[in-house]
Backbone as a printed PyTorch tensor [residue, N CA C, xyz], in Angstrom:
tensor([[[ 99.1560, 135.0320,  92.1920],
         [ 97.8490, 134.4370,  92.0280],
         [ 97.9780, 132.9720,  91.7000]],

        [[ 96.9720, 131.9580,  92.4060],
         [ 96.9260, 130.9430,  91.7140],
         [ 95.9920, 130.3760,  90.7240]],

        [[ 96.4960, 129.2370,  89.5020],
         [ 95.1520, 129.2970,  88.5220],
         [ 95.4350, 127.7020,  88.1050]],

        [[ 94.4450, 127.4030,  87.9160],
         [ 94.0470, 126.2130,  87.7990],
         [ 95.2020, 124.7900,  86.7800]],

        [[ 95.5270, 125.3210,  85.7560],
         [ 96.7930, 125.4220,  84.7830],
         [ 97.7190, 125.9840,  84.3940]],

        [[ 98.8100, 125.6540,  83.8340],
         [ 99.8250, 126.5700,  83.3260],
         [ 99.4070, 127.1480,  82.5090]],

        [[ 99.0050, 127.0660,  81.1990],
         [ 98.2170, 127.7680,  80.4030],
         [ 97.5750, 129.0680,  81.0640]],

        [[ 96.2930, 128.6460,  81.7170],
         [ 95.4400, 129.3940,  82.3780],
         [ 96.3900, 130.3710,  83.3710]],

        [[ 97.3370, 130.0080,  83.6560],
         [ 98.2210, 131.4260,  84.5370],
         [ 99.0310, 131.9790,  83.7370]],

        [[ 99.8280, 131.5500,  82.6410],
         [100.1180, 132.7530,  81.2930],
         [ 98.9990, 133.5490,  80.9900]],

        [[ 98.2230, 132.5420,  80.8610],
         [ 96.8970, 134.4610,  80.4030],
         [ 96.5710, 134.9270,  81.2860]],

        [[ 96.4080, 134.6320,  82.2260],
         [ 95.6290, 135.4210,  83.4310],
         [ 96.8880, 136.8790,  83.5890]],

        [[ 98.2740, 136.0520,  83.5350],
         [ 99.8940, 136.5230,  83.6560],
         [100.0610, 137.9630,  82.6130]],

        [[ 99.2940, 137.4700,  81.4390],
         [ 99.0670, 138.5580,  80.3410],
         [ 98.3070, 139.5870,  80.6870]],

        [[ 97.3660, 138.8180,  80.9190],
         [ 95.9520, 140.2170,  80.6990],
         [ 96.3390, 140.6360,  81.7430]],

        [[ 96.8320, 140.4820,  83.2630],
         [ 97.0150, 140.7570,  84.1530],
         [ 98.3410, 142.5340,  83.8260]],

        [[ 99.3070, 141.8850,  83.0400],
         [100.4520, 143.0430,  82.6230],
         [ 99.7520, 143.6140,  81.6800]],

        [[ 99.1350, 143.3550,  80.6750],
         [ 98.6200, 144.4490,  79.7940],
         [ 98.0010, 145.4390,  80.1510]],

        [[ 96.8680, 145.1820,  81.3150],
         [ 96.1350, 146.0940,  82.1530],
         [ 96.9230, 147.1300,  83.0430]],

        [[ 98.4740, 146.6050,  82.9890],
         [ 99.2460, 147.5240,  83.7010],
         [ 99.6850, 146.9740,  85.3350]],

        [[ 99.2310, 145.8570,  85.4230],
         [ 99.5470, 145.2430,  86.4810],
         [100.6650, 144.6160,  86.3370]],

        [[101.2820, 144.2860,  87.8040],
         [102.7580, 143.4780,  87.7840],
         [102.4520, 141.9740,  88.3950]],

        [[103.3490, 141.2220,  87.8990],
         [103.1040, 139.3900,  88.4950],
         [104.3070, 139.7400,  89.2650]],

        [[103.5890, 139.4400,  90.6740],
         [105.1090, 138.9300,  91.6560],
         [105.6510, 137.2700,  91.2920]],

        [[104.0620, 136.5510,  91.4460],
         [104.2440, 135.3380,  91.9840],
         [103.6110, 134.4490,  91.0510]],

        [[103.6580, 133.6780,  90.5890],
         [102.5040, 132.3680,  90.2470],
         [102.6730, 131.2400,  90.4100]],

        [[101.4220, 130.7180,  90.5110],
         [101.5050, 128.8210,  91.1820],
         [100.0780, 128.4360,  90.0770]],

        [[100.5190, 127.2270,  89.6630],
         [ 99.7890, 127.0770,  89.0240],
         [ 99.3500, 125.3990,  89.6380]],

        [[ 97.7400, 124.6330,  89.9600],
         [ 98.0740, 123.6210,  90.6800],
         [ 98.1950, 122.4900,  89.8190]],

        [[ 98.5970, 122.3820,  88.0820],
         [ 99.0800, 121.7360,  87.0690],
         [101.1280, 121.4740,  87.6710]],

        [[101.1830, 122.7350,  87.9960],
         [102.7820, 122.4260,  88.2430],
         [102.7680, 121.7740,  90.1420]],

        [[102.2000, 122.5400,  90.7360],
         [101.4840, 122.0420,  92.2090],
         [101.9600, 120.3090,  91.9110]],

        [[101.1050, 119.5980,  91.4720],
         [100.8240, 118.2370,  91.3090],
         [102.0000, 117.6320,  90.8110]],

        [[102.8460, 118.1020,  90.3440],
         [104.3360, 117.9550,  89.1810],
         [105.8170, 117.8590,  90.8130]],

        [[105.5940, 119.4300,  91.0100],
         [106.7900, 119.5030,  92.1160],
         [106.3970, 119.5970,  93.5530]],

        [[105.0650, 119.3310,  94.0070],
         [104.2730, 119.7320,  94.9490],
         [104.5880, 120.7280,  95.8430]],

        [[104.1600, 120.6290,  97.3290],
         [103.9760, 121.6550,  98.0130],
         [106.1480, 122.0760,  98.3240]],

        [[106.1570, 121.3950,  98.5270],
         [107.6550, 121.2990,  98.7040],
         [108.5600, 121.9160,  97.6040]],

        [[108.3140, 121.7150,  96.1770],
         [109.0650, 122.6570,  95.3700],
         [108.7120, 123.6190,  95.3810]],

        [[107.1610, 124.3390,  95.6300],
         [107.3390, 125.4260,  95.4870],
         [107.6990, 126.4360,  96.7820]],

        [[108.3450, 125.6820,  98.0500],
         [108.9230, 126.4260,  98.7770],
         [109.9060, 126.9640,  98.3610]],

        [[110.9540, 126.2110,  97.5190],
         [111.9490, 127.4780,  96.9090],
         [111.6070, 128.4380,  95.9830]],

        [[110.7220, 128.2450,  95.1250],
         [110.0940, 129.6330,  94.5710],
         [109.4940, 130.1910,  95.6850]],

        [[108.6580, 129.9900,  96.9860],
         [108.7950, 130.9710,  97.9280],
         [109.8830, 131.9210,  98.3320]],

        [[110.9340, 130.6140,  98.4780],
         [112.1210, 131.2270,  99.2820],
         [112.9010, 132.2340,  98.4250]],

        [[113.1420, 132.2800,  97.2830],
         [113.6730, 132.8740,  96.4760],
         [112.6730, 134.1400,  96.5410]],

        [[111.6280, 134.0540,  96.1410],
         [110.9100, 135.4130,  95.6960],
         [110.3350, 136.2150,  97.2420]],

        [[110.7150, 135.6140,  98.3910],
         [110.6730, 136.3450,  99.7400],
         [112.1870, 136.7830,  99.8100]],

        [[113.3350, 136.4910,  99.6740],
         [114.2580, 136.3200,  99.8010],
         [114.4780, 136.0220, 101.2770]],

        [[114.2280, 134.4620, 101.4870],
         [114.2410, 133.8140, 102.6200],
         [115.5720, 133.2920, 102.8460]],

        [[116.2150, 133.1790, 104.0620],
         [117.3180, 132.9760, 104.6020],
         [117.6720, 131.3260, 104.1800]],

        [[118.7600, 130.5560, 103.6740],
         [118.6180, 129.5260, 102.9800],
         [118.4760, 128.6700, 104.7210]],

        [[118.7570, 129.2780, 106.2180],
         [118.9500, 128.1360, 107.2660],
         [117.2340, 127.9600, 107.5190]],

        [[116.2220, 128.6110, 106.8130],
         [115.3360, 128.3700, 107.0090],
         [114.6420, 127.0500, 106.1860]],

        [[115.1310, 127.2540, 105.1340],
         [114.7230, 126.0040, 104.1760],
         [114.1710, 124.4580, 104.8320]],

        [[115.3200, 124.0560, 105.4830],
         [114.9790, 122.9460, 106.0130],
         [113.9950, 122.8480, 106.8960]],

        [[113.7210, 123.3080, 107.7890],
         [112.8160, 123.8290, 108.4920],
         [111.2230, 123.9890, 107.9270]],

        [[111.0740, 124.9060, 106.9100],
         [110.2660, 124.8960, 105.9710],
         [109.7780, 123.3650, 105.1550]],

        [[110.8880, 123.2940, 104.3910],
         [110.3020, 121.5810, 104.2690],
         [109.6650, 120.9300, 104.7780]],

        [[110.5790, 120.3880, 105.9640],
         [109.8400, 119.5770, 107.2650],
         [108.6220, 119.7220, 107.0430]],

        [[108.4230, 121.2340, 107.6200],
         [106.9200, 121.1060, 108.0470],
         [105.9910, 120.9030, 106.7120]],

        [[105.9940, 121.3210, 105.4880],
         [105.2610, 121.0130, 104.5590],
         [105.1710, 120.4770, 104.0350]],

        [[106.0640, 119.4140, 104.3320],
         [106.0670, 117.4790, 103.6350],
         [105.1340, 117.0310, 104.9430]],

        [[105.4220, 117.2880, 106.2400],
         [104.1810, 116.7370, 106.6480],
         [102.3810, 117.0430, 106.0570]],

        [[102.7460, 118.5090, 106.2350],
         [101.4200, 118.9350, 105.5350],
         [100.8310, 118.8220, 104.8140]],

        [[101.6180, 118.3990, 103.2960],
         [101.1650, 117.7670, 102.4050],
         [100.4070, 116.2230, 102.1770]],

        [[101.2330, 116.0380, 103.1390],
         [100.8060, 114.3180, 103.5330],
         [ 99.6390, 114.3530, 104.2750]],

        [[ 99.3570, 115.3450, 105.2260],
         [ 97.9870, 115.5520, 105.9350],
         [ 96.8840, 115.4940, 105.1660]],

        [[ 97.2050, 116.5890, 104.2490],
         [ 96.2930, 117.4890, 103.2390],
         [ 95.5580, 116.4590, 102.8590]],

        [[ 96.6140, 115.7250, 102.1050],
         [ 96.1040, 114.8220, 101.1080],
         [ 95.4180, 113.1630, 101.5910]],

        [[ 95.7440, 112.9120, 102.7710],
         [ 95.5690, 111.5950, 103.0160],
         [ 94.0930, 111.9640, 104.4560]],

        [[ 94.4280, 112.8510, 104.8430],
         [ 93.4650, 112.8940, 106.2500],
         [ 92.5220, 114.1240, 106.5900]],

        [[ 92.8730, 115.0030, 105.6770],
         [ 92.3810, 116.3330, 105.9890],
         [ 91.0180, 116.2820, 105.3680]],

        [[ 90.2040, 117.7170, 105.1870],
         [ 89.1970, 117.7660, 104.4160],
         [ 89.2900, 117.2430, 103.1780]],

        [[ 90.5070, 117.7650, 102.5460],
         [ 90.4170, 116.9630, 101.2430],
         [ 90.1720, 115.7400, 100.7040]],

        [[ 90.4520, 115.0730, 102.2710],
         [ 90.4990, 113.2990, 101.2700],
         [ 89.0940, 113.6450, 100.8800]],

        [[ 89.0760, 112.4110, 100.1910],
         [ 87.8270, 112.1720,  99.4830],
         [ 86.7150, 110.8510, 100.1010]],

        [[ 85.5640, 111.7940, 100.3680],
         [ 84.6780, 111.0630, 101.2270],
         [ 84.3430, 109.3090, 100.3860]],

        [[ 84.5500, 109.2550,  99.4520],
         [ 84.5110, 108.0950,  98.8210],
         [ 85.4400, 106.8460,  99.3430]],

        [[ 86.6290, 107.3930,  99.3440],
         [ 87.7400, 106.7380,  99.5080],
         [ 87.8270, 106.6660, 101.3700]],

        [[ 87.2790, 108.0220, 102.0940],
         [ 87.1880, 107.1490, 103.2800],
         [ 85.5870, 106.1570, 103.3810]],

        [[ 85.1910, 106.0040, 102.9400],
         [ 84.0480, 105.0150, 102.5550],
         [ 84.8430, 103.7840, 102.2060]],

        [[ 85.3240, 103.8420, 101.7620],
         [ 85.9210, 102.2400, 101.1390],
         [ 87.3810, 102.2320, 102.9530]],

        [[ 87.6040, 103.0080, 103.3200],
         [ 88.4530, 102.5210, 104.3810],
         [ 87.7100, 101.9170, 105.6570]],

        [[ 86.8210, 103.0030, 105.6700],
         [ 85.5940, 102.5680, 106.9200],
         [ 84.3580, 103.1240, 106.3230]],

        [[ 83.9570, 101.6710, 105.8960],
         [ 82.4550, 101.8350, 105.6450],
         [ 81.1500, 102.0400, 106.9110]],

        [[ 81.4420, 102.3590, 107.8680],
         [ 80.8000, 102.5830, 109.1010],
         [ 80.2560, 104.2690, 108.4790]],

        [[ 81.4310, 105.2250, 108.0310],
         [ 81.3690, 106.6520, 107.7780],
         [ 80.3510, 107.0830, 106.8890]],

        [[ 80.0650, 106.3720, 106.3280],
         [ 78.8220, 106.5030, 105.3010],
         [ 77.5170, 106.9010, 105.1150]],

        [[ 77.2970, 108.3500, 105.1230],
         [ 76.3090, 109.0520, 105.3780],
         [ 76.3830, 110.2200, 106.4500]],

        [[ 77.4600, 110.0750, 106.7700],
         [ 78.0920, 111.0390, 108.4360],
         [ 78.7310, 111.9430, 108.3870]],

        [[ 78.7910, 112.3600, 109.1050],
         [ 79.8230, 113.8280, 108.9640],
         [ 80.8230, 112.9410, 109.7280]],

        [[ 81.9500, 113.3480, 108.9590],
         [ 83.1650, 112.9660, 108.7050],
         [ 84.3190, 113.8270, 109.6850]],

        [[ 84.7640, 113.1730, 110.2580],
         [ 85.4800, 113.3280, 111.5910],
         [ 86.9990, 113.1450, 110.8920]],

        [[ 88.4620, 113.8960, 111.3260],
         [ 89.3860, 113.4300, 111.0650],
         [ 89.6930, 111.9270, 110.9250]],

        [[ 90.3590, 111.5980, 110.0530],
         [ 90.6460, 110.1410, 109.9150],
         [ 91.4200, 109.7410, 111.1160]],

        [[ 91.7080, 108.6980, 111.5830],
         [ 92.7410, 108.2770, 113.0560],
         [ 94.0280, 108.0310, 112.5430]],

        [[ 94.3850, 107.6280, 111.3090],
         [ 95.6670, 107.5030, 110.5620],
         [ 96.1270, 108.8920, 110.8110]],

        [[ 96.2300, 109.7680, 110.9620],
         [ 96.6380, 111.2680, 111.0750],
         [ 97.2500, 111.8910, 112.2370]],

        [[ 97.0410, 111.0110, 113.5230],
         [ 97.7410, 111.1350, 114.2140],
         [ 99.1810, 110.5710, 114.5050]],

        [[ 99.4720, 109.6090, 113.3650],
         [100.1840, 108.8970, 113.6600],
         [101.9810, 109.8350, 112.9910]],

        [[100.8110, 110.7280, 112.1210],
         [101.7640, 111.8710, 111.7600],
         [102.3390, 113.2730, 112.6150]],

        [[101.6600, 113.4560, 113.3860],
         [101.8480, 114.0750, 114.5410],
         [103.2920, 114.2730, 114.8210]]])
């Protein structure tokens, strides 16, 4: 499961085993922001028990992704593409053109 903080995923982690449930996995997006998408591919890889020739591979692609996510995707923040192109302002918001360049 993921939860908002570290904190907040120890208890969730608790009440979750007290009730008799088991934690495979947790991500918390406090640690997210710390080792990003990329560290927690080896806590993927480890807790899938993923082949280590895959790793690199894996990376790759989610250092791009991350870079998508964050700079061009839905997530950016309509503010901040406002201050890049103030033309966008009030619009529905189309991929940024910087994003292809990641391709």
């Amino acid at each position: 499961f993921t939860a908002r903080t570290k904190e907040r995923g120890r208890k969730m982690a608790d009440n979750l085993k007290k009730s008799g449930g088991k934690v495979g996995l947790m991500q918390d997006l406090e640690t997210l922001s710390e080792i990003k998408a990329v560290g927690f591919l080896d806590l993927y890889a480890d807790f899938f028990d993923l082949p280590s020739q895959y790793l690199p591979m894996l990376h790759n692609y989610y250092t791009l992704w991350d870079e998508l996510r964050c700079c061009c995707g839905v997530q950016m923040s309509k503010y901040w593409r406002y201050e890049l192109n103030p033309s966008t302002w009030g619009k529905k918001l189309d991929p940024h053109p910087f994003c292809g360049s990641l391709d």
